[in-house]
C-alpha positions in Angstrom: 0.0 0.0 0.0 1.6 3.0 -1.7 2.1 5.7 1.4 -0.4 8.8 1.2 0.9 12.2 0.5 0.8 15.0 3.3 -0.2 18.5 2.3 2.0 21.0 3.9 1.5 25.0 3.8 5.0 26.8 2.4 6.3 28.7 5.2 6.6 32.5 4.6 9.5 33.9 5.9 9.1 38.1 6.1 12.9 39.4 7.4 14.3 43.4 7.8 18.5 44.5 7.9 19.3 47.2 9.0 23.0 48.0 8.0 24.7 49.3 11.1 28.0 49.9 9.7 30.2 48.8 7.0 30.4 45.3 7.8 27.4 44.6 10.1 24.2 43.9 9.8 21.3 43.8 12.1 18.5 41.5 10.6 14.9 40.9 12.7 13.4 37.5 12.3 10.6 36.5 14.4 10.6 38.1 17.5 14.9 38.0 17.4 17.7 39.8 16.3 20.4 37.9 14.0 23.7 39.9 13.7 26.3 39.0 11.1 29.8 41.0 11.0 33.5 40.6 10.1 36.6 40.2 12.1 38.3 42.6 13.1 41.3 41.6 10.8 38.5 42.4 7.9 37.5 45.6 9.3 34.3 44.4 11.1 33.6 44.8 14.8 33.5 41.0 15.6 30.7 41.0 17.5 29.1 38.0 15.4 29.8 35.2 12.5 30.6 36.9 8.8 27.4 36.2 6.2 29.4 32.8 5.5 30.2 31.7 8.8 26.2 31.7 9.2 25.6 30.0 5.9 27.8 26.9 7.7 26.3 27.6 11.1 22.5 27.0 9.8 24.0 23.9 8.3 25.0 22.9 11.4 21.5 24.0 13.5 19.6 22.2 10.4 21.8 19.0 10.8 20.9 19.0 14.5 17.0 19.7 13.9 16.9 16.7 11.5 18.8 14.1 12.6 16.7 14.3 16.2 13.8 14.7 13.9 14.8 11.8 12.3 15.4 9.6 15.4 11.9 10.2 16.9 9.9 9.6 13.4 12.2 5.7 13.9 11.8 6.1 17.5 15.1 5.0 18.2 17.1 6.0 21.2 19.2 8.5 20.2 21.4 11.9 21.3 23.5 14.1 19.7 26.7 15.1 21.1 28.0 17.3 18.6 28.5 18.3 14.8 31.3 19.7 13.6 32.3 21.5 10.5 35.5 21.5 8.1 34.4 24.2 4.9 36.6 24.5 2.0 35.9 28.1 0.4 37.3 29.1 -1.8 37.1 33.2 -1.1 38.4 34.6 -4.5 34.8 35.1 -5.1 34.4 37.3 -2.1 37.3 39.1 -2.3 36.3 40.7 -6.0 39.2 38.7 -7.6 36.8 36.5 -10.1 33.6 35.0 -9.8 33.0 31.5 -8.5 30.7 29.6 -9.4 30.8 26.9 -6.1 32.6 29.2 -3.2 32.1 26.2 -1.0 33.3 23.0 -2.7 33.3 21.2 -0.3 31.6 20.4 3.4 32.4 17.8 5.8 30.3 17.2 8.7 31.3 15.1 11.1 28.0 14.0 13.6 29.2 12.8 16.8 25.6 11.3 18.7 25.2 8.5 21.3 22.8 5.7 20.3 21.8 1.8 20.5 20.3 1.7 17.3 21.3 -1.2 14.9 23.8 -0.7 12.2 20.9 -0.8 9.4 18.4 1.7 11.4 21.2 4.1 11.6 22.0 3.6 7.7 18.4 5.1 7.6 19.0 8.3 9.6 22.5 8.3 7.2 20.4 8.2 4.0 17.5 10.5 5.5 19.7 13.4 6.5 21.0 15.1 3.2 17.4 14.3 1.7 15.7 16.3 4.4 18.0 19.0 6.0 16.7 21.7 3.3 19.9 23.5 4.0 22.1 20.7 3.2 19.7 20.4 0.0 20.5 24.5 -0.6 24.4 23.3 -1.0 24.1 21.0 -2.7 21.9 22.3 -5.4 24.8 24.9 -5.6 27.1 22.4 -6.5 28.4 21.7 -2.6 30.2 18.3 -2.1 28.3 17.7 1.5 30.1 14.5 3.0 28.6 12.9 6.4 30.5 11.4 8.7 29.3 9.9 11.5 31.1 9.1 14.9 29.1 6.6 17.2 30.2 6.9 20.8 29.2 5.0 24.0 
């Protein structure tokens, strides 16, 4: 029996910046403020992550939302300890020197969780992840090598 489809309403996001200086940026989402700026060796303020230090930073939140997402839909018994992020970018892009057409060629995530699911259930959550985290689907549609690794501790 073929599953049945779920209708789901497209999310409307509505967001305001407000440029506070040069490199800063103060944007209102929700009923919070997100701040993005540049090191001070770039001529920001550092009081936050650059534009593309939050592009890798949602990866990671998005990573984290889904894979526990993931785990309760299987109802397996599972925690996530931490993600961690290795980004190739290649910044000549940024830096007005050519364009590129992939400034992040290439991701690698490594998941570090806690579980006692079975080696088969957790190929699930494996093959699950990159199909659902829509920000992992954002990089890779840009042409984003997103490699998974996983580390299963006790």
């Amino acid at each position: 029996m073929a599953d049945a489809k779920v209708t789901v309403k497209p999310s409307i996001y509505t967001m305001h910046g407000v440029s506070t200086s040069h490199s800063r940026t103060d944007i209102s989402v929700r009923d919070v403020t997100v701040t993005t700026d540049e090191p001070l060796a770039r001529g920001g303020t550092n009081v936050a992550a650059s534009p593309t230090e939050t592009m890798i930073s949602a990866l990671i939140g998005c990573t984290n939302n889904v894979t526990i997402r993931i785990a309760e839909h299987k109802k397996l018994n599972f925690e996530l300890v931490s993600i961690d992020a290795d980004v190739i970018f290649d910044r000549r892009g940024v830096v007005l020197a050519e364009e590129i057409d992939v400034p992040f060629p290439e991701i690698t995530l490594t998941i570090t969780a806690k579980t006692d699911a079975t080696a088969e259930q957790l190929n699930e959550m494996q093959e699950m992840l990159p199909i659902f985290c829509p920000v992992s689907r954002v990089f890779q549609a840009a042409g984003t090598k997103v490699i998974e690794k996983w580390n299963i501790v006790d």
